[in-house]
PDB file of N, CA, C and O in Angstrom:
ATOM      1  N   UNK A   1     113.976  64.134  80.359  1.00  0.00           N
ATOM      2  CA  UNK A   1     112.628  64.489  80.722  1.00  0.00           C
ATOM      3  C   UNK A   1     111.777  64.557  79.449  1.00  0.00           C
ATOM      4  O   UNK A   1     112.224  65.235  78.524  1.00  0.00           O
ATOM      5  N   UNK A   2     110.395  63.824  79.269  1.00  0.00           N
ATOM      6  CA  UNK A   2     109.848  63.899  78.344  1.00  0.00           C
ATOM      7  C   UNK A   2     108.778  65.022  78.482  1.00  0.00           C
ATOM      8  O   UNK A   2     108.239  65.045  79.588  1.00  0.00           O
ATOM      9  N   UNK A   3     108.347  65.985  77.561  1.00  0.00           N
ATOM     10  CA  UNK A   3     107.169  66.880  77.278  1.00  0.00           C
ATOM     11  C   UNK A   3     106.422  66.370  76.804  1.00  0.00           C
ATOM     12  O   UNK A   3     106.716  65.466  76.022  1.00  0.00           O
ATOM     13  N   UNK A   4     105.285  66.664  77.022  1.00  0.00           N
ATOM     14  CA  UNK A   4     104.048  65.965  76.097  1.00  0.00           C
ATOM     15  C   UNK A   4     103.369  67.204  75.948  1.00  0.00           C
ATOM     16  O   UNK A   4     103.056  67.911  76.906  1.00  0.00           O
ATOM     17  N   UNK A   5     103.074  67.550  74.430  1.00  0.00           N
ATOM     18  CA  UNK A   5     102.761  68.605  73.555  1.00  0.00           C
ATOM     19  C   UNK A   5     101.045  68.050  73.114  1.00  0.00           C
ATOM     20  O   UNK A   5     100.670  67.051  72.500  1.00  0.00           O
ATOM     21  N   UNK A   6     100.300  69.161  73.720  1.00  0.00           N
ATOM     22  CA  UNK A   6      98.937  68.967  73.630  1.00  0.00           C
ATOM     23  C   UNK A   6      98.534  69.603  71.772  1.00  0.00           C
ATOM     24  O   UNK A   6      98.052  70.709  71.530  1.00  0.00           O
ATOM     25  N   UNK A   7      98.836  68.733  70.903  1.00  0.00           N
ATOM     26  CA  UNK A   7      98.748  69.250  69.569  1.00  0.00           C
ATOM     27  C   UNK A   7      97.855  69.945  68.856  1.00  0.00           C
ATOM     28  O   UNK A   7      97.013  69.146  68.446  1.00  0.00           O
ATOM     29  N   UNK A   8      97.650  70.885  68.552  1.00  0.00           N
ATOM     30  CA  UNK A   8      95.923  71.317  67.779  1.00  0.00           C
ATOM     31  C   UNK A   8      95.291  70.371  66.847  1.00  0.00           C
ATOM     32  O   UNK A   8      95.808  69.841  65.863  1.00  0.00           O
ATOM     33  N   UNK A   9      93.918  70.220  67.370  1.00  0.00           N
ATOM     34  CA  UNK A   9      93.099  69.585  65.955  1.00  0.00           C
ATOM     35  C   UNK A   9      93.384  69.861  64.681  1.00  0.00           C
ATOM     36  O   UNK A   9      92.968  69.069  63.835  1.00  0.00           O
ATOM     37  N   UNK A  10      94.009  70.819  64.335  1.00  0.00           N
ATOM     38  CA  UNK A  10      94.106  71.292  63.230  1.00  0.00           C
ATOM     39  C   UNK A  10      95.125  69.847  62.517  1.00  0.00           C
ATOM     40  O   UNK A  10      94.964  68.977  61.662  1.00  0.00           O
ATOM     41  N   UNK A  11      96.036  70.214  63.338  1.00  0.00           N
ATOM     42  CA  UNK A  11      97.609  69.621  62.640  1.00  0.00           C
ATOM     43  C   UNK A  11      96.947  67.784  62.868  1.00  0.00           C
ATOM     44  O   UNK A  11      97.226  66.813  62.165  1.00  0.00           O
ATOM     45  N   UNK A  12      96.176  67.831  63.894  1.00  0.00           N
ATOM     46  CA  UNK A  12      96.234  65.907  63.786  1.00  0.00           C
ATOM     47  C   UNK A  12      95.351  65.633  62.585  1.00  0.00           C
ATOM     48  O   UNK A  12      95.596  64.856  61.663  1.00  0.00           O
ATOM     49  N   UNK A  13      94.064  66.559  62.783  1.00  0.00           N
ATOM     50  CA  UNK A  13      93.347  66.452  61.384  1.00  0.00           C
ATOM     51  C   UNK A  13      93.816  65.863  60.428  1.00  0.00           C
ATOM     52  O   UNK A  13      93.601  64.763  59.919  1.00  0.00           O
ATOM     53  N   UNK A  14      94.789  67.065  60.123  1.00  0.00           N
ATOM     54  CA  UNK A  14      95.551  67.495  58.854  1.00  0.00           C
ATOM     55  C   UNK A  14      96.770  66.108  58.603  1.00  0.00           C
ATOM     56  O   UNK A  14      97.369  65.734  57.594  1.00  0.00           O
ATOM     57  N   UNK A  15      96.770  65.693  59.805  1.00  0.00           N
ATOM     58  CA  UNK A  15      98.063  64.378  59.784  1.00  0.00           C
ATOM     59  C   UNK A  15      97.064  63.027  59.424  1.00  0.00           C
ATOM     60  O   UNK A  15      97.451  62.169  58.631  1.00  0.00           O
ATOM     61  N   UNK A  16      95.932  62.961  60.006  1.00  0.00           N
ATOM     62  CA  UNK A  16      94.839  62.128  59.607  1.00  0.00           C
ATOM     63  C   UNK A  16      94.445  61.747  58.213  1.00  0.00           C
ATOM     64  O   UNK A  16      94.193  60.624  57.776  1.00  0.00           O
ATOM     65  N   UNK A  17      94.441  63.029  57.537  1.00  0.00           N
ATOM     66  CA  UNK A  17      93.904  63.282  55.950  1.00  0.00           C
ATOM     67  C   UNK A  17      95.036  62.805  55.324  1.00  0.00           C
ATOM     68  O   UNK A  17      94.887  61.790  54.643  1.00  0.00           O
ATOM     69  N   UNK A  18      96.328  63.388  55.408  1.00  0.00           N
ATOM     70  CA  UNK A  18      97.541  63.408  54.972  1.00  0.00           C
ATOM     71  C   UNK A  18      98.204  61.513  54.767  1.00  0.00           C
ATOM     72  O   UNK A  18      98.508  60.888  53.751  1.00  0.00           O
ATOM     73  N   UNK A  19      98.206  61.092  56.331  1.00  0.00           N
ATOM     74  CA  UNK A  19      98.882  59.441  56.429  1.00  0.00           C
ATOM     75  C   UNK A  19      98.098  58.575  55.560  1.00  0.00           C
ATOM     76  O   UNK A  19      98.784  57.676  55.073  1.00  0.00           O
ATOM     77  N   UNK A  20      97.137  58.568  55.288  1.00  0.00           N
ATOM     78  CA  UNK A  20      96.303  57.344  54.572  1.00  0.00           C
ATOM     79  C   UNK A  20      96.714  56.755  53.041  1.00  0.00           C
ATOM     80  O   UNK A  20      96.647  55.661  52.481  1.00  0.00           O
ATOM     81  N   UNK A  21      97.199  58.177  52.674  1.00  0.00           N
ATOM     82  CA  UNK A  21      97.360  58.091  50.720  1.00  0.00           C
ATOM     83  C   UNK A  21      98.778  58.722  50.751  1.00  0.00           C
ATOM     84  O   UNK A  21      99.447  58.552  49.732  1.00  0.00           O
ATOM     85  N   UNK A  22      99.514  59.649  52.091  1.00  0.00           N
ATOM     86  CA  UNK A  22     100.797  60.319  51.722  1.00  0.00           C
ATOM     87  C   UNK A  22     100.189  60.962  50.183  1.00  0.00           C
ATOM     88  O   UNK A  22     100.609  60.303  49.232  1.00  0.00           O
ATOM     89  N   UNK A  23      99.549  61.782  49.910  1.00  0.00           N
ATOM     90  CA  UNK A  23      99.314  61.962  48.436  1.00  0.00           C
ATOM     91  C   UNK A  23      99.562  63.652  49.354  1.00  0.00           C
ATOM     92  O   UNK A  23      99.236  64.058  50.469  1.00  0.00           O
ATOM     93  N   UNK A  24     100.553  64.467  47.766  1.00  0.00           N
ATOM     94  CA  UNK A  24     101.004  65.602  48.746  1.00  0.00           C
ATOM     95  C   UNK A  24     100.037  66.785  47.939  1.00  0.00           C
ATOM     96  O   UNK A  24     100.110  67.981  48.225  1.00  0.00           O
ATOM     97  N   UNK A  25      99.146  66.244  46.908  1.00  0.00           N
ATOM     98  CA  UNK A  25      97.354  66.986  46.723  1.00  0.00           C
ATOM     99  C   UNK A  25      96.566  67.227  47.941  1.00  0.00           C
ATOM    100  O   UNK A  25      95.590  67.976  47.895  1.00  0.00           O
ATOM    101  N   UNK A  26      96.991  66.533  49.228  1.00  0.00           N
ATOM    102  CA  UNK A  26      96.387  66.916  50.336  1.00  0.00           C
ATOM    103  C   UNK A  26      96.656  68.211  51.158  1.00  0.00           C
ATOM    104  O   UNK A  26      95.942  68.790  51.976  1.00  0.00           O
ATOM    105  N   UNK A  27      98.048  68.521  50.637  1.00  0.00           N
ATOM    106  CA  UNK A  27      99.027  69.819  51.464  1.00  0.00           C
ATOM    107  C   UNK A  27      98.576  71.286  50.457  1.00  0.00           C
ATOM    108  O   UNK A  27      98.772  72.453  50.793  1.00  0.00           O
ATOM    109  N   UNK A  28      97.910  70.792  49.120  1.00  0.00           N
ATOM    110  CA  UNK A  28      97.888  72.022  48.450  1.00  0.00           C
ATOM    111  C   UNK A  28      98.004  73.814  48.944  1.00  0.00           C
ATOM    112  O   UNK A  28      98.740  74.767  48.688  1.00  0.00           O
ATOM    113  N   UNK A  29      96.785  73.533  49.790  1.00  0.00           N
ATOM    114  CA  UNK A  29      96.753  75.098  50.506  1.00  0.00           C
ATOM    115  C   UNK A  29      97.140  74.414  51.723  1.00  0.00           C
ATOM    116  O   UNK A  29      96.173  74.063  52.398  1.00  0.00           O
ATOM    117  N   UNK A  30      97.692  74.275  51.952  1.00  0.00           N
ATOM    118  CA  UNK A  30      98.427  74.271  53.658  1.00  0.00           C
ATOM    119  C   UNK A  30      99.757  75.143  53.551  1.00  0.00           C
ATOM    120  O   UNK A  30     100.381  75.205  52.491  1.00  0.00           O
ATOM    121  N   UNK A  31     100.168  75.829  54.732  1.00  0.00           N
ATOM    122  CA  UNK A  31     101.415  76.487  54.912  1.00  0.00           C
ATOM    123  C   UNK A  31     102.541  75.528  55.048  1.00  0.00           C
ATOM    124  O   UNK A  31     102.563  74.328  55.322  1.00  0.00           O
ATOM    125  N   UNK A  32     103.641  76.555  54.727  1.00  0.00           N
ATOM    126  CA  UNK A  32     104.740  75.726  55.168  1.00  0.00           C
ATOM    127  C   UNK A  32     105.011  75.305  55.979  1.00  0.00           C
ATOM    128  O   UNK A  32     105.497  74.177  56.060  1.00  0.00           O
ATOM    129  N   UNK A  33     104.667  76.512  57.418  1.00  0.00           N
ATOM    130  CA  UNK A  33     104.730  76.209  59.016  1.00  0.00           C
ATOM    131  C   UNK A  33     103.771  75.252  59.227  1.00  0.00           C
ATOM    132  O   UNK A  33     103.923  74.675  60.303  1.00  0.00           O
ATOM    133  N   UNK A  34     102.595  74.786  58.405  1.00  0.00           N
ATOM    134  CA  UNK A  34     101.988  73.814  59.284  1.00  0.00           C
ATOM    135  C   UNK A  34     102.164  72.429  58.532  1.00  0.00           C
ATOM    136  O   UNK A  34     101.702  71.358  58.927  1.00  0.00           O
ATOM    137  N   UNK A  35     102.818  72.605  57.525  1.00  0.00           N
ATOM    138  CA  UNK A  35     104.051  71.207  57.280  1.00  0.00           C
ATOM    139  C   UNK A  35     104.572  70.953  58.057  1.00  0.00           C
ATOM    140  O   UNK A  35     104.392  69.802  58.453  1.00  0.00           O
ATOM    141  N   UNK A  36     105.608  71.856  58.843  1.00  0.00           N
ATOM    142  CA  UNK A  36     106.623  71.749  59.450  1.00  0.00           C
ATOM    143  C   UNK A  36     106.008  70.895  60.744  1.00  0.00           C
ATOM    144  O   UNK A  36     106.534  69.853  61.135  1.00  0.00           O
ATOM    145  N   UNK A  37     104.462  71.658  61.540  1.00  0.00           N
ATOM    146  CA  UNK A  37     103.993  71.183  62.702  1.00  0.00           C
ATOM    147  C   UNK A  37     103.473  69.941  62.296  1.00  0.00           C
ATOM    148  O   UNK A  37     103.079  69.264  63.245  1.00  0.00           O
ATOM    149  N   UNK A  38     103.336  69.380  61.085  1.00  0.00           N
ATOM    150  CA  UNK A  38     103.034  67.966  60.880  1.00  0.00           C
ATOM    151  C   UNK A  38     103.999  67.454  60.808  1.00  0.00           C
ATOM    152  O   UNK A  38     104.107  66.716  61.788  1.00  0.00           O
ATOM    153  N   UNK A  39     105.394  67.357  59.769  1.00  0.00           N
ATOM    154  CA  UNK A  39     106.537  67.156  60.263  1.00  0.00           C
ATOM    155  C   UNK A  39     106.545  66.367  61.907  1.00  0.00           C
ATOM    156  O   UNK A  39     106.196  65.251  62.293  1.00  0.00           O
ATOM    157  N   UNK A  40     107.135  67.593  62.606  1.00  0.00           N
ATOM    158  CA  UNK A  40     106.759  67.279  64.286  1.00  0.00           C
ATOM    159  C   UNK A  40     106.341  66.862  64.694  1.00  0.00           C
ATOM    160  O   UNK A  40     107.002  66.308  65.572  1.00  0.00           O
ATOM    161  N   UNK A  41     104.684  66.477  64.719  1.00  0.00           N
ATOM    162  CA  UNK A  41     104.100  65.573  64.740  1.00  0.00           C
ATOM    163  C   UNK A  41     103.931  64.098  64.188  1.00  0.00           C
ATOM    164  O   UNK A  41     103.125  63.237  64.541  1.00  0.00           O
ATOM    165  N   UNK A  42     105.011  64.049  63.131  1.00  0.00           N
ATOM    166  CA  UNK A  42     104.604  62.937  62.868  1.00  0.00           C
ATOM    167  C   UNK A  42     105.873  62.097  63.856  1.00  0.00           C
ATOM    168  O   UNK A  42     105.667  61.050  64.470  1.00  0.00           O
ATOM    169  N   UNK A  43     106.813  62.635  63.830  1.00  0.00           N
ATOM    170  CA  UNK A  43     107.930  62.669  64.735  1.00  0.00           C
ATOM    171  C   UNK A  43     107.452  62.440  66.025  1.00  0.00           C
ATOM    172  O   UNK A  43     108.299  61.993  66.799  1.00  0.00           O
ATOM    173  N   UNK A  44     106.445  62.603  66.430  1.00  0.00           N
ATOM    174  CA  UNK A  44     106.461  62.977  68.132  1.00  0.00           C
ATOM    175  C   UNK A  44     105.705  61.775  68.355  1.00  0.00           C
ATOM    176  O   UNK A  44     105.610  61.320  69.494  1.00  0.00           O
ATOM    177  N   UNK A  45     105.077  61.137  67.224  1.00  0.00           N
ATOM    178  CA  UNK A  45     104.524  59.734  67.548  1.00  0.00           C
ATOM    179  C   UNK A  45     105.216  58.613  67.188  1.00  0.00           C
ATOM    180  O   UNK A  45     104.749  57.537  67.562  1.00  0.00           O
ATOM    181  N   UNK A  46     106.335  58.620  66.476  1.00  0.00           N
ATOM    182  CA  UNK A  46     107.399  58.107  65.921  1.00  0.00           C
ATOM    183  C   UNK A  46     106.643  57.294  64.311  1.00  0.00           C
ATOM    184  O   UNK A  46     106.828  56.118  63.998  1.00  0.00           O
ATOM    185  N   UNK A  47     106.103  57.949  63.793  1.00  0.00           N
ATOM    186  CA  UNK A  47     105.820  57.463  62.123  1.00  0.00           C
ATOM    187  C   UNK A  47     106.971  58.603  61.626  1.00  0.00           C
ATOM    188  O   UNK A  47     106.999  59.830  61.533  1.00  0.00           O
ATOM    189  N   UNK A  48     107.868  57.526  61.372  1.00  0.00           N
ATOM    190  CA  UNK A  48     109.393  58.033  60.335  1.00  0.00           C
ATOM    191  C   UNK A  48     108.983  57.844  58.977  1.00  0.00           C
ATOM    192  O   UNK A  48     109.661  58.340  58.078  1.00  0.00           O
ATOM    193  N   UNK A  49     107.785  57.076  58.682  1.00  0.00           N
ATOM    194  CA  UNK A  49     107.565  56.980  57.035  1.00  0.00           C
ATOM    195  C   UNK A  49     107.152  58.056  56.660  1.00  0.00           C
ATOM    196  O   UNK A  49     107.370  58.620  55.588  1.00  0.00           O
ATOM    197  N   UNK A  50     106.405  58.457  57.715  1.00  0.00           N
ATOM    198  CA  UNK A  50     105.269  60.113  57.332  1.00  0.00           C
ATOM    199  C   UNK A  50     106.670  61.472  57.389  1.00  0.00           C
ATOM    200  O   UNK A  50     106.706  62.408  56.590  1.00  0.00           O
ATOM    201  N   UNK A  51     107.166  61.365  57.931  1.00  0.00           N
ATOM    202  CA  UNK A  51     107.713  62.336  58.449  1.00  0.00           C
ATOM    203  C   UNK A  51     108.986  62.604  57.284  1.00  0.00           C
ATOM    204  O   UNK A  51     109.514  63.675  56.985  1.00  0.00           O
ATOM    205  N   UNK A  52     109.262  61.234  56.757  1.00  0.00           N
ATOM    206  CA  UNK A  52     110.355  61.270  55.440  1.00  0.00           C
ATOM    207  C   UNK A  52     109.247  61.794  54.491  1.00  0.00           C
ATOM    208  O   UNK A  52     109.537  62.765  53.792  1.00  0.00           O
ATOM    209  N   UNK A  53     108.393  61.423  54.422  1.00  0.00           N
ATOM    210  CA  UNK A  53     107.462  61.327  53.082  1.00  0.00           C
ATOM    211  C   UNK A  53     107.114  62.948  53.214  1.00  0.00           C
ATOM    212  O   UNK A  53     107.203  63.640  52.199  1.00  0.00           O
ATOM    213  N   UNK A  54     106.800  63.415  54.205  1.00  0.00           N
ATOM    214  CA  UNK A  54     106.834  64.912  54.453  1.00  0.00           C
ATOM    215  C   UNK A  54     108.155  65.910  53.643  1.00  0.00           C
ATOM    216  O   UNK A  54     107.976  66.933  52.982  1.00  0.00           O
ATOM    217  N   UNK A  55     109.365  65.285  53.924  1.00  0.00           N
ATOM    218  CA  UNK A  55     110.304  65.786  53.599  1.00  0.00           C
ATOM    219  C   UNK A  55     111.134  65.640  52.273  1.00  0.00           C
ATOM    220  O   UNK A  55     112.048  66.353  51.860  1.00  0.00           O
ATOM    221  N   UNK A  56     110.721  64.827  51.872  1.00  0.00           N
ATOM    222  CA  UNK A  56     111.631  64.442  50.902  1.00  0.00           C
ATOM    223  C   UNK A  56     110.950  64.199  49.406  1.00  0.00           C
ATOM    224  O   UNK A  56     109.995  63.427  49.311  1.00  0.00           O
ATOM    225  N   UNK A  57     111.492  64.908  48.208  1.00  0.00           N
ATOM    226  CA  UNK A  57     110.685  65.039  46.819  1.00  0.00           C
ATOM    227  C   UNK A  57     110.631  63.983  46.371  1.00  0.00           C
ATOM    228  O   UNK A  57     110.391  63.906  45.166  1.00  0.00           O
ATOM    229  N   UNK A  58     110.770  63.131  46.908  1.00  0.00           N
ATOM    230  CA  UNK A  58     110.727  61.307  46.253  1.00  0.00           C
ATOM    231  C   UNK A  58     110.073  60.247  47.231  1.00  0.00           C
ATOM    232  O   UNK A  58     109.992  60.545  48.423  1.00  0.00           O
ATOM    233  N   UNK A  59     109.673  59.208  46.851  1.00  0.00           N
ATOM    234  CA  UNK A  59     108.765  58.170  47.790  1.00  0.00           C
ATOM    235  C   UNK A  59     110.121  57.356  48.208  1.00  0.00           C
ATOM    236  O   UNK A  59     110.125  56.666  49.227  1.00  0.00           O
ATOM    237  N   UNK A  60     111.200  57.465  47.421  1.00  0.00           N
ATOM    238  CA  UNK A  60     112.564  56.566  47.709  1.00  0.00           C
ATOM    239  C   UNK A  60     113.297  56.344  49.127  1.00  0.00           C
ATOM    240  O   UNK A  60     114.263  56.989  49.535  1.00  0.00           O
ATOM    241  N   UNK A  61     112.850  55.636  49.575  1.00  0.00           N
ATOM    242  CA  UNK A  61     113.623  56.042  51.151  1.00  0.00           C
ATOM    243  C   UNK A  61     115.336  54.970  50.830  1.00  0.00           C
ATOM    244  O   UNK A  61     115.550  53.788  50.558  1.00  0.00           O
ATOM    245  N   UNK A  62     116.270  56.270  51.071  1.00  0.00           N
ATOM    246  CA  UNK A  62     117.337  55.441  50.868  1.00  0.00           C
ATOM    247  C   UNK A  62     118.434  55.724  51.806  1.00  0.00           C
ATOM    248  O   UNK A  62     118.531  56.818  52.360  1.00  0.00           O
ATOM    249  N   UNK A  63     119.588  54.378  52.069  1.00  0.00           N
ATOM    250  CA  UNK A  63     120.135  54.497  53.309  1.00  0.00           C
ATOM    251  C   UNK A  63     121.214  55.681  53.192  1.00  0.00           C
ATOM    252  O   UNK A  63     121.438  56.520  52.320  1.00  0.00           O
ATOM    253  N   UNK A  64     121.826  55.370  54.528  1.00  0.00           N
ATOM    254  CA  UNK A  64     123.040  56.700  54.511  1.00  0.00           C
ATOM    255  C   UNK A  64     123.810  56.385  53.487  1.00  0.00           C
ATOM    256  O   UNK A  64     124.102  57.117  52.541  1.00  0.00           O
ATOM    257  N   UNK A  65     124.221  55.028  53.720  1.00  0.00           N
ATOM    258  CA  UNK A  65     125.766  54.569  52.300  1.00  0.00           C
ATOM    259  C   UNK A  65     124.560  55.073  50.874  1.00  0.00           C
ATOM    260  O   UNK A  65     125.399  55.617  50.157  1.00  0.00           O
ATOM    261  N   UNK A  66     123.801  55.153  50.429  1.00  0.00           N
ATOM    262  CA  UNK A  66     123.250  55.565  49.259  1.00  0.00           C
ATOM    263  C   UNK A  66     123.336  56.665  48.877  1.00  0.00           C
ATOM    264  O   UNK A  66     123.844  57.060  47.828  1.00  0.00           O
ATOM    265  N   UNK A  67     122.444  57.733  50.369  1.00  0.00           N
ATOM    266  CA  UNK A  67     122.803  58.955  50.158  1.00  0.00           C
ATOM    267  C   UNK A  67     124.363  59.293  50.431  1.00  0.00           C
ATOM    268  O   UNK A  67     124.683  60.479  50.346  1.00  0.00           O
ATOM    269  N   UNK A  68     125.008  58.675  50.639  1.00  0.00           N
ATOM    270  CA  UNK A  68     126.874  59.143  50.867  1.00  0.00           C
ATOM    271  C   UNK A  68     127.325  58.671  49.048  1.00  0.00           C
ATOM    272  O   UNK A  68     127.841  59.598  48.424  1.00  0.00           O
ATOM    273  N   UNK A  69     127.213  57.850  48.568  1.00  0.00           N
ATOM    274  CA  UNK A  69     127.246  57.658  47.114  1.00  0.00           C
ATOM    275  C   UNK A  69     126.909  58.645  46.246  1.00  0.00           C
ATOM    276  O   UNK A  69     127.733  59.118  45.463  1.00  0.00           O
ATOM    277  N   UNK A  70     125.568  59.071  46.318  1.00  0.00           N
ATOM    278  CA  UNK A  70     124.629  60.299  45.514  1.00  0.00           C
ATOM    279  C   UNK A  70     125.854  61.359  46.114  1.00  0.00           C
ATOM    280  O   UNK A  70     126.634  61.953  45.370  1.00  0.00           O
ATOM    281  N   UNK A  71     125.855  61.440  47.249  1.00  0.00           N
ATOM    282  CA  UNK A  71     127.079  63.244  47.394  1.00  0.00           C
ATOM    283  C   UNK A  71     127.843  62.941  46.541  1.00  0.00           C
ATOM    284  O   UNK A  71     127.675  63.722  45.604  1.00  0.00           O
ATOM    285  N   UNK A  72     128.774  62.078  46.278  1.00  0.00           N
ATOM    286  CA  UNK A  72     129.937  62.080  45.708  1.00  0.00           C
ATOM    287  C   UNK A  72     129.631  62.320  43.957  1.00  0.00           C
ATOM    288  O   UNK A  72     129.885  63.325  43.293  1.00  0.00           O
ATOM    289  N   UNK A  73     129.256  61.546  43.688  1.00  0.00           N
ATOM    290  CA  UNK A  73     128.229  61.627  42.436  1.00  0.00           C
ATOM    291  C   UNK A  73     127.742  63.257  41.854  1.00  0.00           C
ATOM    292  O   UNK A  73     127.774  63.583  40.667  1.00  0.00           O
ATOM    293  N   UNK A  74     127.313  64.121  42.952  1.00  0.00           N
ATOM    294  CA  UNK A  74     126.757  65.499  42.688  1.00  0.00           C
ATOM    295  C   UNK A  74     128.053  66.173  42.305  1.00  0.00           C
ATOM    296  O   UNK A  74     129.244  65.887  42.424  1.00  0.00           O
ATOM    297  N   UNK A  75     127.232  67.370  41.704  1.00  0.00           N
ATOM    298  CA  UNK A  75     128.814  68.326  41.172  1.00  0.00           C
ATOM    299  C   UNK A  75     128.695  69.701  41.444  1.00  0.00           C
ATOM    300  O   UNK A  75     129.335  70.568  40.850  1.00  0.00           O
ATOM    301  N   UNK A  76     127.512  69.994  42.742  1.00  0.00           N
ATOM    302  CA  UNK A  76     127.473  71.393  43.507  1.00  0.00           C
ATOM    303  C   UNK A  76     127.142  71.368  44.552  1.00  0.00           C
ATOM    304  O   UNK A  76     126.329  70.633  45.113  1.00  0.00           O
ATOM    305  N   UNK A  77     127.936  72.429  45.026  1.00  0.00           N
ATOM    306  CA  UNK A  77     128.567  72.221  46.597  1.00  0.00           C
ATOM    307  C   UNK A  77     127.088  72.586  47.252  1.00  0.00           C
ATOM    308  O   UNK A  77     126.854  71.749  48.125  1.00  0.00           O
ATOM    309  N   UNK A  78     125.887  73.656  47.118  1.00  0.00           N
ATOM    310  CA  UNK A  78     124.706  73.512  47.603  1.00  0.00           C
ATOM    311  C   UNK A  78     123.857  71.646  47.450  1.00  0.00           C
ATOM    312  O   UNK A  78     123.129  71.059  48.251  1.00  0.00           O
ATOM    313  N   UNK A  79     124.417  71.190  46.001  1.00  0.00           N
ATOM    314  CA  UNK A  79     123.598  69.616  46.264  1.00  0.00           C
ATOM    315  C   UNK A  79     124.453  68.860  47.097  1.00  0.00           C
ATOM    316  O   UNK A  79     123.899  68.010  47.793  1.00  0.00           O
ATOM    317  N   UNK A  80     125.947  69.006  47.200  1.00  0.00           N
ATOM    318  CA  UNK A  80     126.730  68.004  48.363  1.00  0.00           C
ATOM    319  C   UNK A  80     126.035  68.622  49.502  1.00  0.00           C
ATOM    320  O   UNK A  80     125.117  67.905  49.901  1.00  0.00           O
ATOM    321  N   UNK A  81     126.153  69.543  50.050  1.00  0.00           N
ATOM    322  CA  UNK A  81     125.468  70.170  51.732  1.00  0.00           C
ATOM    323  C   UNK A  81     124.170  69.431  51.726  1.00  0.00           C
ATOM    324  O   UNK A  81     123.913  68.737  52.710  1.00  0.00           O
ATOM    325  N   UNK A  82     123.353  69.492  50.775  1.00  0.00           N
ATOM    326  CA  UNK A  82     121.759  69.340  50.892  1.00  0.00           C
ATOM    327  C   UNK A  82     121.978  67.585  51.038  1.00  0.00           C
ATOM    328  O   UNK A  82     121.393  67.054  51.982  1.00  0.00           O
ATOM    329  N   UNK A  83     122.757  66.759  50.173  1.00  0.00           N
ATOM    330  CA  UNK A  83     122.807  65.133  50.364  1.00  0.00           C
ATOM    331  C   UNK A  83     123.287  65.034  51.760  1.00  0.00           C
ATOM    332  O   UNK A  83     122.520  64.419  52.501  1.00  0.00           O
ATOM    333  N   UNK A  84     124.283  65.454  52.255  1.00  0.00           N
ATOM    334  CA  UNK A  84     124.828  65.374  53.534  1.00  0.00           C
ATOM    335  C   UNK A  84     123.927  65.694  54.701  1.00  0.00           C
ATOM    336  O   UNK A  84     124.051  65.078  55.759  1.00  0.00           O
ATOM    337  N   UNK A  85     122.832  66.844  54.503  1.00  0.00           N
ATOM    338  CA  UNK A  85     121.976  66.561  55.395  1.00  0.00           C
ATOM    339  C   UNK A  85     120.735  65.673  55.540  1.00  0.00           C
ATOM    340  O   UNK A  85     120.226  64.995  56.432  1.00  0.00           O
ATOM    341  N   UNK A  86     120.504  65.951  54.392  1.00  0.00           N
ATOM    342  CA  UNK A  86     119.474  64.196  54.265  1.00  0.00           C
ATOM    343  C   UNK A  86     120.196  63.030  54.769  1.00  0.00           C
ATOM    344  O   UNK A  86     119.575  62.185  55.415  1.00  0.00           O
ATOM    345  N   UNK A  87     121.427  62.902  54.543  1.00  0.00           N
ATOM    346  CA  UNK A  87     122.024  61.742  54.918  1.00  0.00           C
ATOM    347  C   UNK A  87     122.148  61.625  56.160  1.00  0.00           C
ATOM    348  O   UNK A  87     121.800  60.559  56.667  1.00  0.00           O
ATOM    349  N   UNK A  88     122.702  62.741  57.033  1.00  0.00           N
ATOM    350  CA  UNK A  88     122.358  62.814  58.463  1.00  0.00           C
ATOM    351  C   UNK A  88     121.104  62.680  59.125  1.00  0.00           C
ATOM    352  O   UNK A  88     120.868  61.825  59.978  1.00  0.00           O
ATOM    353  N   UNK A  89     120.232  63.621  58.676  1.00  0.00           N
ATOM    354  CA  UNK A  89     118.993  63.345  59.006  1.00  0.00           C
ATOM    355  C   UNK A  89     118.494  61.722  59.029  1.00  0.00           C
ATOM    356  O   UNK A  89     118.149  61.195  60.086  1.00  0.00           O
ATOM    357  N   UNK A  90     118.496  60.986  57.721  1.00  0.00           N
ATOM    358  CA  UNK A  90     117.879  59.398  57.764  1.00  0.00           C
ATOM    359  C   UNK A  90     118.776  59.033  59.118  1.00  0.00           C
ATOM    360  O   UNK A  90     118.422  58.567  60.201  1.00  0.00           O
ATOM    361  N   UNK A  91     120.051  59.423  58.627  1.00  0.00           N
ATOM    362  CA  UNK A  91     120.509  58.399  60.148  1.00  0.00           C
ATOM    363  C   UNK A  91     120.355  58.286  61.319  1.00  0.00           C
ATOM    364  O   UNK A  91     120.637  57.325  62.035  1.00  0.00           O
ATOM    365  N   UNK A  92     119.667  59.750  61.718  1.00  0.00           N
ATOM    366  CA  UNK A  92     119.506  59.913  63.060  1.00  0.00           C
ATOM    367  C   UNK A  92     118.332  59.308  63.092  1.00  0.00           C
ATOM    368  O   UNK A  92     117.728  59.190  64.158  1.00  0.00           O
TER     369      UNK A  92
END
């Protein structure tokens, strides 16, 4: 069953300003939670570029076998957990 989530102006605004340049000088004063509802949103329209670019401290979009390389490569067990979920995450 699909929901369809009537989004606030705020967050499409804010996804409007945000998609054009991905420049993350746009998020300065924004909250975390309304990252997160852009996040979601960018998700709920299916832009996976926005939604990585949201998440991730690099413009690098890289595959699972890359991020499964980088784990092995790391030498703490908080950076193996954190590669492993990025790595899950891209894949899904």
């Amino acid at each position: 069953m699909d929901i369809k989530i009537n989004w606030p102006t705020e967050v499409t605004t804010l996804y409007n300003a945000y998609v054009t340049n991905k420049n993350d000088e746009t998020l300065r004063d924004v909250s975390p939670v309304e990252v997160a509802m852009l996040q979601k949103y960018a998700k709920s329209i299916g832009d996976y570029e926005t939604m990585y670019a949201l998440f991730a401290e690099s413009t690098t979009v890289r595959t699972f076998d890359e991020w499964y390389a980088l784990n092995k490569s790391t030498d703490t067990k908080q950076t193996r957990q954190w590669s492993i979920y990025e790595a899950h995450f891209l894949q899904n």
